[in-house]
C-alpha positions in Angstrom: 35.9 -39.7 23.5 36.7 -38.7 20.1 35.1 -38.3 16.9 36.2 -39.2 13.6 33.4 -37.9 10.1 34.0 -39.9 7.3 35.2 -37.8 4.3 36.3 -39.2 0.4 39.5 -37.4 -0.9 38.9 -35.9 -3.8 42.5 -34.7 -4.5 46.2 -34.7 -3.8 47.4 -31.3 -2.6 50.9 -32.1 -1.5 52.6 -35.5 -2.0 55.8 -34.8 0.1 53.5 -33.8 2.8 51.0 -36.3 2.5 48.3 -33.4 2.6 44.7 -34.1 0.5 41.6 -32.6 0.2 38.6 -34.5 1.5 35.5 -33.9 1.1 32.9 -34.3 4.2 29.8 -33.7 3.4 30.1 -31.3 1.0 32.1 -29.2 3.1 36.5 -29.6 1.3 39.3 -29.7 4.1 43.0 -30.5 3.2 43.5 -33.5 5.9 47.1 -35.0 6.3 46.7 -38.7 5.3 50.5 -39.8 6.2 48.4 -42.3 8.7 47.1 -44.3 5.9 49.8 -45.0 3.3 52.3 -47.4 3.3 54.0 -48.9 0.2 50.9 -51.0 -1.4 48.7 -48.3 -1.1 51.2 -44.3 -1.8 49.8 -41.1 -1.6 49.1 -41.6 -5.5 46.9 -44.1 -5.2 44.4 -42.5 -2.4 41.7 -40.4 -4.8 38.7 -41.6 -4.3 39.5 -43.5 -0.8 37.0 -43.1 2.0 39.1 -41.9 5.2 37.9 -41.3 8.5 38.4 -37.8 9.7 39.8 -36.5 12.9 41.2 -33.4 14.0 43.0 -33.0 10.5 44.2 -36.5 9.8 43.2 -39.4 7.9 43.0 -42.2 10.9 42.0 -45.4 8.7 39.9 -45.9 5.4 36.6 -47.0 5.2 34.7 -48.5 2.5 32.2 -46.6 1.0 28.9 -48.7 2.6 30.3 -48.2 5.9 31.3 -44.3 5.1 27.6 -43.8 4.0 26.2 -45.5 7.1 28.1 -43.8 9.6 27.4 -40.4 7.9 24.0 -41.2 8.1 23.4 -41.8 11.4 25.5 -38.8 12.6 22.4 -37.1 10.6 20.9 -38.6 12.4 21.6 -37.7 15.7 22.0 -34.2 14.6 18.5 -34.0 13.7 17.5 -35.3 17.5 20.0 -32.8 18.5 18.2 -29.6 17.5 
């Protein structure tokens, strides 16, 4: 099973390489987003995006409700957790 943590990109690091910097609750990791651009939506265009995370890369967006949720209830089991 994997995990992907939703993160919002805050800033374009490297356009050639597709690289940004997300940030995931509060914590800033450069994440490669090649996986989510295409030609309606470049590299340019991704500031401010919510992305889910995994292992480095950008796997899909997410819209922000949905971001919020999920973040949530990973709190969530994070506090049953401990």
């Amino acid at each position: 099973m994997c995990l992907g943590i939703p993160g919002q990109i805050i800033e374009i690091t490297d356009i050639v390489n597709k690289l940004a910097t997300v940030n995931i609750s509060g914590v800033k990791r450069e994440v490669n987003i090649a996986c989510i651009v295409d030609e309606e939506h470049p590299v340019e265009s991704c500031v401010g995006d919510w992305v889910l995370v995994h292992v480095g890369f950008a796997m899909n967006r997410l819209d922000e409700e949905e971001a919020v949720e999920t973040l949530k209830l990973l709190q969530e089991v994070a506090a049953v957790m401990n």
